[in-house]
N, C-alpha and C positions, 0 to 999 in steps of 0.2 A: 457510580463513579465512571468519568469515561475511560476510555483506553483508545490508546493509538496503533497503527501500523503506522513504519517507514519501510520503505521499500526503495531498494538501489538496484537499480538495474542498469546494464549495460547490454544496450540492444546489438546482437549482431546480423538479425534479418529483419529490417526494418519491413519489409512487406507483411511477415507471417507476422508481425508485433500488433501492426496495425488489426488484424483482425483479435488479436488478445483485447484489446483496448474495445470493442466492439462488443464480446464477451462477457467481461469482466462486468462493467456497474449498473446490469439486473442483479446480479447477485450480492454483490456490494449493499443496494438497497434493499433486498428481502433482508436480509439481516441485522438492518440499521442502520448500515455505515453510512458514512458519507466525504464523500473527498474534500479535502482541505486545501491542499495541492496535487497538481497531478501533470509534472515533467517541465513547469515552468522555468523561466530568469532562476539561476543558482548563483550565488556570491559568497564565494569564501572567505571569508571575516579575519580567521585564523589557522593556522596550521598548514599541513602539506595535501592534506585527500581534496581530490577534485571528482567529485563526483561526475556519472554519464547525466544519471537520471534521476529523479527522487521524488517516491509519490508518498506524500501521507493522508492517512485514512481515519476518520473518528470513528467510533464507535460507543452506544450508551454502554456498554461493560466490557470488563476483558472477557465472561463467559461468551457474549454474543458474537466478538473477533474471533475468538477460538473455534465458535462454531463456523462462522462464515467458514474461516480456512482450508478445515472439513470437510464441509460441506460436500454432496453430490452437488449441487447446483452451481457448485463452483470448478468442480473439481477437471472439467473440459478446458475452461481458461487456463488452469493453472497450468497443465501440459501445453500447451499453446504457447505461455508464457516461457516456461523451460525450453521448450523448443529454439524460440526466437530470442533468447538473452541468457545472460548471467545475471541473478538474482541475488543481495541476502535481503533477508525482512527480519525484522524487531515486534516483539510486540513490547510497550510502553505501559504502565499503569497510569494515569491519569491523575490528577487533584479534584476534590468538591473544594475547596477556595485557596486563597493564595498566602503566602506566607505571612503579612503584613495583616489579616484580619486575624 
């Protein structure tokens, strides 16, 4: 089943950011994942949050996202990340089909 990352960040060193963004999707793909989005057009539909940034990540399981997270081969970016923003992340469980089948 898959599983998601969202991730909201609010960059406040756009320079150090960029080299996070550099970082990050080797690691991202040794573990499966793959971006879905990553900091594009945002449209708030409803309510008050206006987010900075928002990347979401697939992943085939929530074991393989937990690892990524983990991960040493990730674990350079992530500091990088902390460094250069404010962070939260979700991890999401996923569906094998949709409500209607």
């Amino acid at each position: 089943m898959p599983a998601y990352l969202v991730v909201h960040v609010d960059v406040h060193d756009p320079e150090v950011y960029e080299r996070y963004k550099a970082l990050a999707p080797p690691s991202i793909r040794d573990y499966g994942g793959r971006y879905l989005t990553r900091g594009g057009a945002c449209e708030v539909l409803e309510g008050d949050w206006t987010p900075k940034r928002l990347v979401l990540l697939e992943f085939p399981t929530m074991e393989q996202a937990r690892a990524f997270y983990g991960s040493p081969e990730y674990a350079e970016a992530l500091a990088v990340r902390h460094a250069a923003a404010e962070s939260s992340v979700v991890l999401l469980d996923g569906l094998d089909r949709q409500p209607w089948e």
